[in-house]
Structures are given as structure tokens and as C-alpha cells.
C-alpha positions in Angstrom: 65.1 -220.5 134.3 64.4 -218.8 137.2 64.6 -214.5 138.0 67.5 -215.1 140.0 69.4 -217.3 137.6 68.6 -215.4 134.7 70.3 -211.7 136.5 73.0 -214.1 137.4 73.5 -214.9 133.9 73.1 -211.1 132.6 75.5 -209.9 135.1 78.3 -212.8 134.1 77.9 -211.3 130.5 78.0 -208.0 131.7 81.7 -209.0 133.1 82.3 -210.7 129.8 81.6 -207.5 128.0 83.8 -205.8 130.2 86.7 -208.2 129.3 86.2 -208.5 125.7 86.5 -204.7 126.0 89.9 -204.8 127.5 90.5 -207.3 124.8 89.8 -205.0 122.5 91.2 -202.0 123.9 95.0 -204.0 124.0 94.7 -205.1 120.4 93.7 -201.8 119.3 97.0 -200.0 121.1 99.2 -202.7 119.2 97.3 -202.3 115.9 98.1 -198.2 116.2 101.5 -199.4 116.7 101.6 -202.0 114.1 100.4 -199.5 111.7 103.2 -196.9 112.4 105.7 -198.6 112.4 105.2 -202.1 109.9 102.5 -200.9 107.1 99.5 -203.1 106.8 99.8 -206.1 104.7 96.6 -207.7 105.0 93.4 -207.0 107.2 94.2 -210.5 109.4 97.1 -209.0 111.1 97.4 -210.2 114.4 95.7 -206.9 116.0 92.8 -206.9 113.9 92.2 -210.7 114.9 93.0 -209.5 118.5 90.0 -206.4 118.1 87.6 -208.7 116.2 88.3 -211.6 118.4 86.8 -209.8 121.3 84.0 -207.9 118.4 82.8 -211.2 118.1 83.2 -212.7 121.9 81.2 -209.7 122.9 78.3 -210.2 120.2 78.4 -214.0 121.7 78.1 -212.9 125.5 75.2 -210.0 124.3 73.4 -211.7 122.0 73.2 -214.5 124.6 71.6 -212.2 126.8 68.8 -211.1 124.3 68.1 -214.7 123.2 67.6 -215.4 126.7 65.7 -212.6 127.4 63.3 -213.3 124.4 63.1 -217.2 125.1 62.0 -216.2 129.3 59.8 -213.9 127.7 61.2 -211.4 130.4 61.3 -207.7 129.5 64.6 -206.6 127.5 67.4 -204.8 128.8 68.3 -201.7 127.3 71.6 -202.3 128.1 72.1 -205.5 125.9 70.1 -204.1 123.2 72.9 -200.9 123.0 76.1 -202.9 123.9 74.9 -205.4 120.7 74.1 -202.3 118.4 77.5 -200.8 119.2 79.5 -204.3 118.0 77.5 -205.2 115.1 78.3 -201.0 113.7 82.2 -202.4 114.9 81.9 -205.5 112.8 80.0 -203.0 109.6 83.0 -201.1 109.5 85.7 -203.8 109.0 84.4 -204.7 105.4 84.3 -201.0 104.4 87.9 -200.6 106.0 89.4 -203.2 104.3 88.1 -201.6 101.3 89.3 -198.0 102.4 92.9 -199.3 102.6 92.7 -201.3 99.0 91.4 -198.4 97.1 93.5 -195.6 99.2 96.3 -197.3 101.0 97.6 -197.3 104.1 97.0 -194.3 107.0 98.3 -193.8 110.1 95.0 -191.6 111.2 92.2 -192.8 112.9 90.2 -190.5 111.3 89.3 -192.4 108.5 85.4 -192.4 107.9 85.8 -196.5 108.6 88.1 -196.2 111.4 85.7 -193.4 112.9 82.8 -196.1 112.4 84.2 -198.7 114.0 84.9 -196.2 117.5 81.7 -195.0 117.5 80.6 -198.4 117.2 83.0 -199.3 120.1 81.9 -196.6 122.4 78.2 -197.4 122.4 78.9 -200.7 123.1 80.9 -199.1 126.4 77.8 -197.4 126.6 75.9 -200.3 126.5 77.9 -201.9 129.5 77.5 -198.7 131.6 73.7 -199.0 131.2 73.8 -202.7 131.8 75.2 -202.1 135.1 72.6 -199.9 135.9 70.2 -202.4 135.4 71.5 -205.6 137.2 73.0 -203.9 139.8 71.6 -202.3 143.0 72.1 -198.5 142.9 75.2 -197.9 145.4 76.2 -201.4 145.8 80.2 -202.4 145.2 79.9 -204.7 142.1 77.9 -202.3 140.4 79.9 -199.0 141.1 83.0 -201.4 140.2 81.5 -202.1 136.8 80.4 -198.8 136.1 84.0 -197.2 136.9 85.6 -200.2 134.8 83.5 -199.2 131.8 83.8 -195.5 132.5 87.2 -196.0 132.0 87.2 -198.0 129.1 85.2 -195.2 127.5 87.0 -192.7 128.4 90.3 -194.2 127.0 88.3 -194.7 123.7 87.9 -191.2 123.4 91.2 -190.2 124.1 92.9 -192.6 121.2 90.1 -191.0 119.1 91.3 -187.9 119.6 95.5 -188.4 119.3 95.1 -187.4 115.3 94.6 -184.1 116.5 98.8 -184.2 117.3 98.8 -184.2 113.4 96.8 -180.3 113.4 99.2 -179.6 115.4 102.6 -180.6 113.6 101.3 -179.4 110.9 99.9 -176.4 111.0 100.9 -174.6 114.5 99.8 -172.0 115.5 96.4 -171.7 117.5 96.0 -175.5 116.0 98.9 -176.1 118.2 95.9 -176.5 121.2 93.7 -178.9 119.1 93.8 -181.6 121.2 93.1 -179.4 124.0 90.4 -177.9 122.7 88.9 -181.4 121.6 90.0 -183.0 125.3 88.0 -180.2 126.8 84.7 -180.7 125.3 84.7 -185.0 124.5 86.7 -186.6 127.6 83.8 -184.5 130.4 81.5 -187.2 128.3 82.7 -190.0 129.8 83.7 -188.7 133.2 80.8 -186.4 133.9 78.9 -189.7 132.8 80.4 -192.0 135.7 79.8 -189.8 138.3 76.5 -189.0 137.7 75.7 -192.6 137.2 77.8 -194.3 140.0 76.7 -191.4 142.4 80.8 -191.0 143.3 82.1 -187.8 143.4 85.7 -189.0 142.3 84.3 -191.7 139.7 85.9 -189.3 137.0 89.6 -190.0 138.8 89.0 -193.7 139.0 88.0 -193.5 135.6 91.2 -191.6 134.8 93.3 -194.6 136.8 91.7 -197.5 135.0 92.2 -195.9 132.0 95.9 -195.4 132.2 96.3 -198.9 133.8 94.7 -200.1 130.6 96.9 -198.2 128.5 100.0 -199.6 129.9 99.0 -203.2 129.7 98.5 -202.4 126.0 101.7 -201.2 125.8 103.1 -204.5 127.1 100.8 -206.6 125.0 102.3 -205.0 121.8 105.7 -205.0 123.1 104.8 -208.9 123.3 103.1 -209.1 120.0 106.5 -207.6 118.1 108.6 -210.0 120.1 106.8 -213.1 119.2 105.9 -212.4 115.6 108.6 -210.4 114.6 106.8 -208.7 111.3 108.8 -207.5 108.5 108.3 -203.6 107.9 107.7 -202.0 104.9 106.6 -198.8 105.9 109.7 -196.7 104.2 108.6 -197.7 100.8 104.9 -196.4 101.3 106.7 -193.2 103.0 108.4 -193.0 99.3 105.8 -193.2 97.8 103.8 -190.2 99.0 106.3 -188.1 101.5 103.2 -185.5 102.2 101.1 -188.2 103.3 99.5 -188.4 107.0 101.7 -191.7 107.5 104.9 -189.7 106.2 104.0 -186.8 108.7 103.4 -189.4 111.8 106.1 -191.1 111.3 108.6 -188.0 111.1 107.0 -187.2 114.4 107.3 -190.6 116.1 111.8 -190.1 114.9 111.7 -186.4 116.6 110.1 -187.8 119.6 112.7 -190.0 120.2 115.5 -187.7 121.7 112.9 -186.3 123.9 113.4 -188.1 127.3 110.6 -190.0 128.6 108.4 -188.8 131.2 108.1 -191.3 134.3 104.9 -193.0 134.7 104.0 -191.3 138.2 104.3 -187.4 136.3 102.2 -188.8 133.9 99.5 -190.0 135.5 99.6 -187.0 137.7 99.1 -185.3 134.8 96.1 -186.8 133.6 94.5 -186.8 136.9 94.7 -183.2 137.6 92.4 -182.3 135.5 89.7 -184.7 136.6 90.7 -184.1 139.9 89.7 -180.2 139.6 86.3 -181.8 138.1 85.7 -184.1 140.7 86.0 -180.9 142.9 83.4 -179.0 141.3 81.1 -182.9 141.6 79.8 -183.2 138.5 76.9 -185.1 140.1 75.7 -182.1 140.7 76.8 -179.2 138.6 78.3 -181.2 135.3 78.0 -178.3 133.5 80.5 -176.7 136.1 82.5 -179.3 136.4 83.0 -179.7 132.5 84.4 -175.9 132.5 86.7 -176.7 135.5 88.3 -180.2 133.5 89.0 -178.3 130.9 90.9 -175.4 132.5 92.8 -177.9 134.2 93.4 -179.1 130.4 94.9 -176.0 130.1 96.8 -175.9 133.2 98.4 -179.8 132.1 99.5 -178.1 128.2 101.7 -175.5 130.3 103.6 -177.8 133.2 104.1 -180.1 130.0 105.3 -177.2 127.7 108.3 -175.6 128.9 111.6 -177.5 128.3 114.7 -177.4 130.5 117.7 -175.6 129.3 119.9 -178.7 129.8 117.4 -180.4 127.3 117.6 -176.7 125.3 121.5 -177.3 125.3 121.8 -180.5 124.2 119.2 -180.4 121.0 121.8 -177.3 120.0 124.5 -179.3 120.1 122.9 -181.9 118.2 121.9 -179.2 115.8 125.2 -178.3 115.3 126.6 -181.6 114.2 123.6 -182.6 112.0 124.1 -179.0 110.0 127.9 -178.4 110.3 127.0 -175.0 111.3 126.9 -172.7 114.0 123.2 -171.8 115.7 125.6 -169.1 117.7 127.8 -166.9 118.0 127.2 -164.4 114.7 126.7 -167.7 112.3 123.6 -167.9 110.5 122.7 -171.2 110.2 121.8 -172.9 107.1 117.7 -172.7 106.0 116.6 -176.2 104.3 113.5 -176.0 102.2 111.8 -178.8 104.9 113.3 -178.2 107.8 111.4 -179.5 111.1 111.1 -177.2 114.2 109.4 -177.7 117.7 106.0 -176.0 117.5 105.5 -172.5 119.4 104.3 -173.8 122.7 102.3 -171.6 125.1 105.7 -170.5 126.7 106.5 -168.8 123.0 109.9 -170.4 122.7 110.8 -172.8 120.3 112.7 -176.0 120.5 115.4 -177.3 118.0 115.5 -180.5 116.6 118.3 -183.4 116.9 119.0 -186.2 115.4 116.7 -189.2 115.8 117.2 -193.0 115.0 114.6 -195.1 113.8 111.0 -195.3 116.2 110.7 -198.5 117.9 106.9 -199.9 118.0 105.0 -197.6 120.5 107.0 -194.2 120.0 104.2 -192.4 118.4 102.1 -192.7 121.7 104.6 -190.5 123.4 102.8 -187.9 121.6 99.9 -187.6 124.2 102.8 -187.9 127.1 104.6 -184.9 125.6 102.4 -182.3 123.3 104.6 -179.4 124.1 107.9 -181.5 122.5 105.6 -182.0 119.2 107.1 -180.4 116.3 106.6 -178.4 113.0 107.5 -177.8 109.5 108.5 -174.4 108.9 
């Protein structure tokens, strides 16, 4: 094989990577879902097979790469070598999680020591791809700044589902743990957007980043939205719930019911949302002063929490009222209303008022990812 057909066959499998990780990143939105709000019967549910499906395309596409690497006696790309490391700790950790789940049940948190295995395996294999594009790419050139954004982003939205358990801190323990997953945003998401501008050599990398990332998170939300529709899985999630009301489960799904009264925010605020901050660090151009830069993201972090924080007084109104018929009491008007030993109130947001709860119906598949859309509507046991 010649030199050129051989970069021509790296770079296909560096676009195959990039596809298996979209893959990947769908099935693992439905599989968050799936966990929330059916239980987990069995490791082949249709999300795991959707994750590993693309585990093991990817190990295909970069093992591929090596064997032809080593067979044209070429020298080996670094890239391939860390993308392949990256799924083969993803395929490690699906043994030892099916194993976590028999001997401890099922979890709504990601921050199980499998689950946190099979991310980190996930995001050096990102890794991997942004290297790879380094390497059979001209510095500059479309294709390669194309890849490197596409991965960026992919990254980048890895590390932000890594970090939604953080919305558990908050709910419950308040407080100054009301701002874990600001605190966490601020000092893990700069590594994936500080890292695709200084290797694309854009200044605004981190906002494309930002915008593939939240394109991809909406086409997971419409793959799971399909996946429910055509399997049509039987829950048993209120029976595990029973079983251990503390549990993190218990405590996400309570949060996924109070979310949903609270009216969704439209797509455009939200992106807007997410791109002010790496807007403010694209300003700063971390290609140049990244330490800078990672100080300016994450006092627009800051900024974000507040606009997102303080709640109308229509929205104030109508939660009273809806207090008022769930207690049969007053919340006005010289009547004390009744204390319950687990009553659920809105965390103090930054604003220092608190919200009131209202009644909620049973979360449909996907409600628990409002979280991240809404962290000042999060709430907390007294």
C-alpha cells in the first residue's frame, strides 16, 4: 500500500471514530434516561448495546489502523495508539459494571467507580481522535480544524454528563454545595475547550465546541425519545425506590417529579446560555493566555448560575397556589402552614429566596436532564 493510500485509510478511520463516538454519545443519553426512569433489568438493554456497539466499531476502525501501521512497517500514530487504549479501558469496565449493579443494585449516579471507568475510558479515546487529527491533517487546513472541533465537542459533552451528579450535592445538601456543579464546570469543561483552541489554532473553537456539543445533545434526546417509542419497556423503578427511599435513585427521581412543573426553557436561551461562557473565553483566546481564559469561562459560569436563578413571580404565584391545594393550608395571610418531617423545598439560590414546591405527575423519559437546563429550580430536603 502506498503513503498516500495508507493516510487515506487513517483519516477514513479517523471519521469512523468520530461517528462511533456520536454513536456512543446518543446511546449513552438514552441509557441515563433509561436508568431513571425504567430500572435496569439486564446489562443488554438496548443503550448498552447502542454504547458498546460503537465500543466495539471504534476498536475495529482503530485497531485497523495499528495492524496496518505494523504490517507497512510505517511509524505508529500516537493517535490510534490512545483512541484504542481509551476503548479497550471502556470495554474493562462493562464486566466490572455488570458486577457493580448485581452485588449493589441499581444507581442513577454516574459516579460509580465502573461508570467513572468507562468515561475516562471514553474521553481518552476523544483524546485519541483529537490527536489523530493532528497527525493526518495539515495544520490549518478545513478537514482537519473540522475534525478537531467535532471531537472537541464530543469531549467536551463527555465531561459535562460526567459532571450532572453534582445536581445530587446540590439537592441534597444546599448550601455552598448548592454551586457544585459550578465549581466543577469551572475547573473540567476549560479542558476540553482550552484544548481545541490551542490545537485548531481558532480563537472561537471553544464556541464551536460548545454548538456541536449541544447539537449532539439534542439528537440524543430524540434517539431516546425513539428508543421508548419502539420498545416500549416495562418500568419497575417504584419498587427499587421502595426498597431504599434514601437511595441516590430515590433522590433523582424525586428531582426529575419537581422538575416537572418548572416550565421549560426554549432551546435558543439555552444555548445562549452555554455559549456565554465560552464566548467570554474565546475573548480572552485561550491560544494564547489559557490560563486567562480558564478564569474568564468560569466567571461567566458564575454569571450563567444568576440569569438562570431568579424565578418570575408569576412562576412564584402559581407554585403557592399549588402549595395550597396539595397542604389544605394557607402559606399566607397569618396561617402557619403545616411542617412534614420530609418536606422538599427549592434550594437557596444565589438570589437568597426560596422557591415552593407543587405538585408533579410522574417524569416522562428525559426529565432528569432538565437539571443542567435549570440549576436554580433544583430543590432540597429541609
Amino acid at each position: 500500500m502506498t503513503g498516500a493510500a495508507s493516510l487515506g485509510y487513517r483519516r477514513g478511520a479517523l471519521w469512523g471514530l468520530l461517528v462511533t463516538k456520536l454513536l456512543g454519545a446518543w446511546g449513552l443519553t438514552w441509557d441515563i434516561q433509561w436508568h431513571m426512569t425504567i430500572g435496569r433489568d439486564t446489562f443488554w438493554i438496548p443503550p448498552h448495546l447502542m454504547i458498546y456497539s460503537s465500543v466495539v466499531g471504534g476498536l475495529v476502525l482503530g485497531g485497523g489502523a495499528l495492524a496496518l501501521e505494523w504490517r507497512e512497517r510505517v511509524a505508529p500514530t500516537r493517535g490510534f495508539r490512545l483512541a484504542t487504549l481509551g476503548l479497550l479501558l471502556v470495554v474493562l469496565a462493562a464486566p466490572i459494571d455488570d458486577l457493580w449493579h448485581r452485588l449493589f443494585g441499581i444507581d442513577v449516579t454516574l459516579w460509580s467507580p465502573p461508570h467513572l471507568l468507562a468515561l475516562f475510558g471514553s474521553a481518552v479515546s476523544t483524546l485519541g481522535c483529537v490527536l489523530i487529527a493532528t497527525e493526518v491533517y495539515p495544520l490549518g487546513s478545513l478537514k482537519g480544524r473540522s475534525a478537531l472541533v467535532l471531537a472537541s465537542g464530543v469531549l467536551y459533552g463527555g465531561i459535562r454528563v460526567t459532571l450532572d451528579p453534582s445536581w445530587l450535592v446540590a439537592y441534597s445538601h444546599g448550601g455552598v454545595l448548592f454551586h457544585t456543579f459550578t465549581m466543577l464546570a469551572a475547573l473540567a469543561l476549560p479542558l476540553a475547550l482550552v484544548t481545541a483552541a490551542r490545537v485548531s489554532g481558532m480563537r472561537w473553537a471553544p464556541v464551536f465546541a460548545v454548538v456541536v456539543s449541544f447539537a449532539v445533545g439534542v439528537g440524543g434526546q430524540q434517539v431516546a425519545r425513539a428508543g421508548f417509542g419502539v420498545f416500549q419497556p416495562a418500568s419497575f423503578i417504584e419498587e427499587e425506590i421502595a426498597r431504599d427511599p434514601s437511595s441516590a435513585l430515590a433522590a433523582g427521581r424525586e428531582i426529575a417529579e419537581k422538575n416537572r412543573t418548572v416550565p421549560a426553557t426554549a432551546w435558543p436561551l439555552r444555548l445562549s446560555l452555554s455559549l456565554l461562557p465560552a464566548a467570554l473565553m474565546a475573548s480572552a483566546d485561550p491560544r494564547r493566555r489559557p490560563g486567562v481564559a480558564t478564569i474568564v469561562y468560569g466567571l461567566g459560569y458564575v454569571h450563567r448560575l444568576r440569569l438562570v436563578s431568579h424565578e418570575p413571580a408569576s412562576l412564584r404565584a402559581a407554585r403557592a397556589s399549588c402549595e395550597r391545594d396539595r397542604d389544605g393550608s394557607a402559606t399566607h395571610g397569618g396561617v402557619r402552614r403545616r411542617r412534614r418531617p420530609r418536606v422538599a423545598l427549592a434550594l437557596r439560590p444565589p438570589g437568597g429566596r426560596r422557591a415552593r414546591p407543587a405538585r408533579r405527575a410522574a417524569p416522562a423519559p428525559g426529565d432528569l436532564r432538565r437539571l443542567s437546563e435549570s440549576p436554580g429550580q433544583v430543590s432540597d430536603r429541609r
